[in-house]
C-alpha positions in Angstrom: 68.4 44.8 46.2 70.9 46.4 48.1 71.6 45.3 51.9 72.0 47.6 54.7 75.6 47.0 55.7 76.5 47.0 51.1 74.5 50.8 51.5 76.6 51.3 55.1 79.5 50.9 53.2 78.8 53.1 50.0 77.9 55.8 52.5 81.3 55.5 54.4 83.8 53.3 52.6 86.5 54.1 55.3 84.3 52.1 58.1 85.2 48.7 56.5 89.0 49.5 57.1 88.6 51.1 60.8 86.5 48.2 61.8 88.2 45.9 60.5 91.4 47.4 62.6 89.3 47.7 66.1 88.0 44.0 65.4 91.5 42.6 65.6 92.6 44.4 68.4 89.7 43.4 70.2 90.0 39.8 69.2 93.8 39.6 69.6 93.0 40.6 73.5 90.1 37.9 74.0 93.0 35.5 72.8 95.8 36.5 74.5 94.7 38.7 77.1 95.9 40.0 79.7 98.1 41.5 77.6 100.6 45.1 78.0 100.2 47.6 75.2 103.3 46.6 73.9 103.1 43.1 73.6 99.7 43.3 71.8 101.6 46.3 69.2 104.2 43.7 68.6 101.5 40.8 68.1 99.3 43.2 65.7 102.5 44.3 63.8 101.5 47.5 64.4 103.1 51.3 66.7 102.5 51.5 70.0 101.2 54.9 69.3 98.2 52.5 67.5 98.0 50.6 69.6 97.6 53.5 72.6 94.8 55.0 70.7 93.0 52.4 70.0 93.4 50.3 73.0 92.0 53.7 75.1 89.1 53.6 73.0 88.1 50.0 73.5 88.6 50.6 77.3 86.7 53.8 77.3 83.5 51.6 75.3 83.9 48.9 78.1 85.0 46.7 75.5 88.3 46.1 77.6 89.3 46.1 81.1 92.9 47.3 81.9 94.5 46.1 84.8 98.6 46.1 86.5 98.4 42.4 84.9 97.8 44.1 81.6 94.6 44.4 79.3 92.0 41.9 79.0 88.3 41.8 77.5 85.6 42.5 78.8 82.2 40.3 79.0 80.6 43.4 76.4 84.0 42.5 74.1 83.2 39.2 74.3 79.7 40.1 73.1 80.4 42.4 70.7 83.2 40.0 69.0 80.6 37.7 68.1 77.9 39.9 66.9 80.5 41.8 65.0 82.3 39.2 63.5 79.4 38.3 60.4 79.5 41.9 59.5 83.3 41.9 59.4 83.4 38.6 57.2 81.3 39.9 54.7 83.1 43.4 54.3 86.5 42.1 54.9 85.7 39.5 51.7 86.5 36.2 54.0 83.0 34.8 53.8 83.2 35.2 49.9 86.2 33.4 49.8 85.2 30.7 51.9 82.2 30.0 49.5 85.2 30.0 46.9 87.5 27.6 48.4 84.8 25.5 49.3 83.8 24.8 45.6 86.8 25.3 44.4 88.3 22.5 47.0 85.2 20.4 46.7 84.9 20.1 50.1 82.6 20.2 52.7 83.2 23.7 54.4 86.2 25.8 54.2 86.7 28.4 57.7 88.9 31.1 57.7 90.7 33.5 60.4 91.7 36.9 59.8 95.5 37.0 59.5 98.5 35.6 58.2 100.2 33.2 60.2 104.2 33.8 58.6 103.7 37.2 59.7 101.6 36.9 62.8 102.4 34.1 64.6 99.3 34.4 67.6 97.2 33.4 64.6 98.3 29.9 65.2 95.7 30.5 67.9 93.2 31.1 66.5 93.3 28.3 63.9 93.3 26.0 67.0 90.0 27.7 68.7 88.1 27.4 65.0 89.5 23.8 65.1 88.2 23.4 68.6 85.3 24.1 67.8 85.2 22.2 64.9 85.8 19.1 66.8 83.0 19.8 69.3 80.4 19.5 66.2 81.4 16.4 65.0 82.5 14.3 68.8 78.9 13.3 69.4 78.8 10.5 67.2 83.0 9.3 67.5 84.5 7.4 69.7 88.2 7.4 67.8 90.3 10.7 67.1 93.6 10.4 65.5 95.8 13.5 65.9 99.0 13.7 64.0 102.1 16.4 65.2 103.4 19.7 64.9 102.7 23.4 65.9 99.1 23.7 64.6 98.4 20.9 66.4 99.4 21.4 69.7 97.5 24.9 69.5 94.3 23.0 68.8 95.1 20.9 72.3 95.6 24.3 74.5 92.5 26.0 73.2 90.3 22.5 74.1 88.9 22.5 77.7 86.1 19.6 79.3 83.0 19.8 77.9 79.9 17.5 77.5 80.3 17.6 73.5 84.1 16.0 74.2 83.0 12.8 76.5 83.8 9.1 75.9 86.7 9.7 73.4 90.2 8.5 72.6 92.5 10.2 71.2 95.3 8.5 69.3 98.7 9.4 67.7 98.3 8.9 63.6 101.7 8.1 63.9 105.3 7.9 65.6 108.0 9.7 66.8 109.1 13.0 64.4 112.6 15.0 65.3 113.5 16.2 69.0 110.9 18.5 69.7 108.6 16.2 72.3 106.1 18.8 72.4 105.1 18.6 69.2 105.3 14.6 68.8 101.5 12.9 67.8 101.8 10.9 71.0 102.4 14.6 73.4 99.6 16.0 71.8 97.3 13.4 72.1 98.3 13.0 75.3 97.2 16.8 75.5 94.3 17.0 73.7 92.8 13.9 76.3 94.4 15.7 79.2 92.4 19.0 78.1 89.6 17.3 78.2 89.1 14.3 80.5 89.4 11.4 78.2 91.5 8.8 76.9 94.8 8.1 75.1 97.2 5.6 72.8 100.1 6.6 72.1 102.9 4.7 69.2 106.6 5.2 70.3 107.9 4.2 67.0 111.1 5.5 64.5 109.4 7.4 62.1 112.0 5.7 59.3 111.8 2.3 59.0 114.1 -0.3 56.6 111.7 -2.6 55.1 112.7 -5.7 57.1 112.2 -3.5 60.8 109.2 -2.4 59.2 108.0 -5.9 58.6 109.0 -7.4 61.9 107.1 -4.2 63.9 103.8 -4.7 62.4 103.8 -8.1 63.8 104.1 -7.1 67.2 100.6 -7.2 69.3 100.7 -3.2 70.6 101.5 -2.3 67.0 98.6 -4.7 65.6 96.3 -2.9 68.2 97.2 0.4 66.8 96.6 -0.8 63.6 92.8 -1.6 64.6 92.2 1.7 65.8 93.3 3.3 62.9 90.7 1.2 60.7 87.9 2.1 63.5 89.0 5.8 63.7 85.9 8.4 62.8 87.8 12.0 63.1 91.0 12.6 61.9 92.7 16.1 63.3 95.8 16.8 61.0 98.2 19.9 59.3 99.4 20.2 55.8 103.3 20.8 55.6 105.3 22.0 52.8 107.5 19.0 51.3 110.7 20.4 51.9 110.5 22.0 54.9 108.9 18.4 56.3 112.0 17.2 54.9 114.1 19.7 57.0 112.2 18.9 59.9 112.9 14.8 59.3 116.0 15.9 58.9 116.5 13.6 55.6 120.1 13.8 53.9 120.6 15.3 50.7 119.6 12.8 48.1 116.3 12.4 49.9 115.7 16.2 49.0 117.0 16.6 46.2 114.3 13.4 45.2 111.9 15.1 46.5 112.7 18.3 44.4 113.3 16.4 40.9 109.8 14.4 41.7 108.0 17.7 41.8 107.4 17.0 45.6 104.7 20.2 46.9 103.2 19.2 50.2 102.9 16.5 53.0 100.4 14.8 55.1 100.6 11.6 57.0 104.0 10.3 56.0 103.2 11.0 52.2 104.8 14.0 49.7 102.1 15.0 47.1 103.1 17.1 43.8 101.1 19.6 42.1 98.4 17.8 41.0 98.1 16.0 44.2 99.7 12.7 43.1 101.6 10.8 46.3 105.0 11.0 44.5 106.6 9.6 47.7 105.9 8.2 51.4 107.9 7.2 54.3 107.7 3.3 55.7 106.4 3.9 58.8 103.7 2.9 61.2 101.0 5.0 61.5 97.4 5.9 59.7 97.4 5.4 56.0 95.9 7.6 53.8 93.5 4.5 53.0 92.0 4.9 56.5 91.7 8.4 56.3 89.7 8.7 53.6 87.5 6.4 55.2 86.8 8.3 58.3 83.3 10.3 58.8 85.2 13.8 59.4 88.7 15.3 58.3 89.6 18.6 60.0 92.8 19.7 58.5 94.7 22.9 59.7 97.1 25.0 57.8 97.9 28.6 57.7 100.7 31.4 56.1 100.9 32.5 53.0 103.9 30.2 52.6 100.9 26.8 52.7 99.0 28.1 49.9 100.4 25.7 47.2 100.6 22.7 49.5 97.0 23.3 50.9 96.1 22.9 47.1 98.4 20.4 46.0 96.6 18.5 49.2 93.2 19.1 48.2 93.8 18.0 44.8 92.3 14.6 45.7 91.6 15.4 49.0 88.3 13.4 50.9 84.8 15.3 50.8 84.5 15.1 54.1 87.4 17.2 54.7 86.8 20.7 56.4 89.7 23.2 56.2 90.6 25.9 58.7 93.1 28.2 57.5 93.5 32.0 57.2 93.1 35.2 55.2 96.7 35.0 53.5 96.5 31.2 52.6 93.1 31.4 51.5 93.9 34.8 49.3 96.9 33.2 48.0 95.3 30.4 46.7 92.9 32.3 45.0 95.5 33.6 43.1 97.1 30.9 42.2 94.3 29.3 40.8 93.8 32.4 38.5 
């Protein structure tokens, strides 16, 4: 039997398309808002002239509030976003594709944003409200979260606030140090992420490469054996998906280490370890931190990855990726994949 919004849209095909474009301006401004008319055109990929007309329509609806501090949304936006956003899933394809992925994966839920995150990079923020959220459902019953590094991550941290779902946790770095950039070090954002939300923190100031007899000599030490602990107690695990080589830019490895990487049919990276195709660990980096071991182990996995540009290492990932993994990711991963797989 046919539903009412599959009948909607027979009727008036062109309503999936103009909602569609109204829902992402308005959800773009409950993100980033206040926001100027340019700023949103150039965060929408989209003309100004667009982005006039529509933006006048949302304020004329009360959807949006314009102020000399820029445009914002208002509490009806906020209300219409989430009735909306069902409706949007379903004729946009998203909620049939995260059925897809789901099985496909064999995992236990896959959640996708609207967007792709190589060309829109404000979608990053997004990914870290749905994995927000995502956290707040499984916190009751952990005390440990582990939190690895990077971009992703630390737009999971700013989109966290206090709440009474996110009390009596620590939040510890999965591993050490990674490149220059402290900002997006596992120790700063876990530092963040129990900042954001009034709990505690442990941090591991550690090289990330390690020769087998520093490596031997660390793990001895007391605060490393701690760590250690924590790891094999940890109950949620927080972390992104990188492509091999451009982890291997990032680690700034020499040449050799890349071109091994390339002749072992290296695809993606989590946790220290480069997986191939077929999700084979065809590599990993002697290091302290959580092993992949312990992170199978734990009672929830929220993993975070986005751009079209992820779609092979999301899969090569998931491969043999734990059940208890749920994935965040968006539109252009998640349609990419799809075709991959076909």
């Amino acid at each position: 039997m046919t539903t009412l919004s599959e009948a909607q849209l027979k009727m008036m095909p062109e309503m999936s398309e103009l909602l569609h474009t109204r829902y992402r301006f308005l959800q773009m401004i409950e993100m980033i808002g206040p926001i100027g008319r340019r700023g949103l055109a150039e965060n929408l990929s989209v003309g100004e002239r667009e982005a006039r007309k529509e933006t006048d329509l949302l304020r004329e609806q009360g959807l949006i509030i314009a102020s000399r501090s820029g445009m914002r949304i208002s509490e009806s936006g906020m209300e219409v976003l989430e009735v909306l956003k069902p409706l949007v899933y379903e004729w946009s394809g998203i909620s049939t594709m995260e059925k897809q992925l789901t099985r496909i994966l064999g995992i236990q839920k896959v959640i996708i944003v609207d967007g792709d995150l190589d060309e829109i990079p404000s979608i990053k923020s997004l990914l870290g409200l749905e994995a927000a959220k995502q956290l707040e459902l499984v916190a009751g019953l952990s005390k440990i979260v582990a939190v690895t590094g990077g971009s992703t991550l630390a737009a999971i941290a700013d989109s966290l606030t206090p709440s009474e779902k996110l009390t009596d946790l620590n939040f510890i770095a999965a591993r050490g140090g990674m490149g220059v950039e402290m900002r997006l070090q596992a120790n700063t954002i876990a530092a963040t992420f129990a900042g954001n939300t009034d709990n505690t923190y442990r941090t591991l100031y550690l090289p990330e490469h390690l020769s087998e007899p520093a490596y031997n000599a660390i793990i001895q030490e007391p605060i490393v054996k701690e760590m250690i602990e924590l790891y094999d107690q940890t109950d949620v695990v927080i972390h992104g998906i990188g492509s091999a080589l451009e982890m291997a830019e990032r680690r700034k490895s020499r040449e050799e280490e890349k071109q091994s990487l390339l002749e072992s049919g290296a695809v993606s990276e989590a946790f220290g370890y480069y997986f191939d195709e077929q999700g084979k660990a065809v590599q990993r980096i002697r290091t302290v931190g959580i092993q992949l071991e312990q992170v199978n182990r734990c009672k929830s996995i929220i993993a975070v990855a986005g751009g079209k540009n992820k779609a092979k290492a999301i899969l090569s990932y998931f491969k043999h990726g734990a059940k208890q993994s749920v994935l965040i990711t968006d539109s252009a991963a998640a349609e990419e994949m799809l075709h991959l797989l076909q």
